[in-house]
C-alpha positions, 0 to 999 in steps of 0.5 A: 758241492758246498750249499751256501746259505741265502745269507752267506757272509761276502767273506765266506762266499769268497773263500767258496769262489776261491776253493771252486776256481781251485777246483777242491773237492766238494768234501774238502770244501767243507771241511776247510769251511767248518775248520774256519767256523770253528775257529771263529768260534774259538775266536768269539769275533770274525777270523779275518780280524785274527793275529799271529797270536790268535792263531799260536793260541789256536793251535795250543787250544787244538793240542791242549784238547787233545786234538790229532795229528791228523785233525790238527794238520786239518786244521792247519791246512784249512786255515793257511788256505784261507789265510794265504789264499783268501785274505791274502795274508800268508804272514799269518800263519808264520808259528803254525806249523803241521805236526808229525 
């Protein structure tokens, strides 16, 4: 299962309670946690502050990058979980879309 730090954010505990009441598995767990991390990174500021724009720019970072299809629709799956079921804020993920 995922550790969760002593210190872990109220957001981020909240997307754990959200992926445990789903029943994800514990390897899914973390990756969903890590591709969030990363965006954060990229972000510079807390992911729950993003917009369309940041995520259109996300996603254009991942490919310019050379990011794979499969890494890449990861990563798309990782944050729709978040913003969709986390933040409540599926209007967010409107210009991400899988690849092929």
């Amino acid at each position: 299962m995922t550790s969760l730090p002593a210190n872990a954010s109220p957001l981020r505990q909240r997307m754990i309670d959200d992926m445990r009441m789903r029943q994800l598995a514990p390897t899914t767990q973390d990756i969903y946690l890590h591709i969030v991390r990363e965006f954060a990174r990229f972000l510079g500021r807390s992911p729950d502050t993003a917009t369309v724009e940041d995520l259109r720019r996300y996603q254009l970072y991942l490919v310019d990058h050379g990011t794979s299809a499969v890494s890449l629709n990861h990563a798309i799956t990782g944050l729709k979980f978040f913003f969709t079921v986390t933040l409540d804020r599926p209007e967010l993920m409107v210009r991400m879309q899988p690849v092929r």
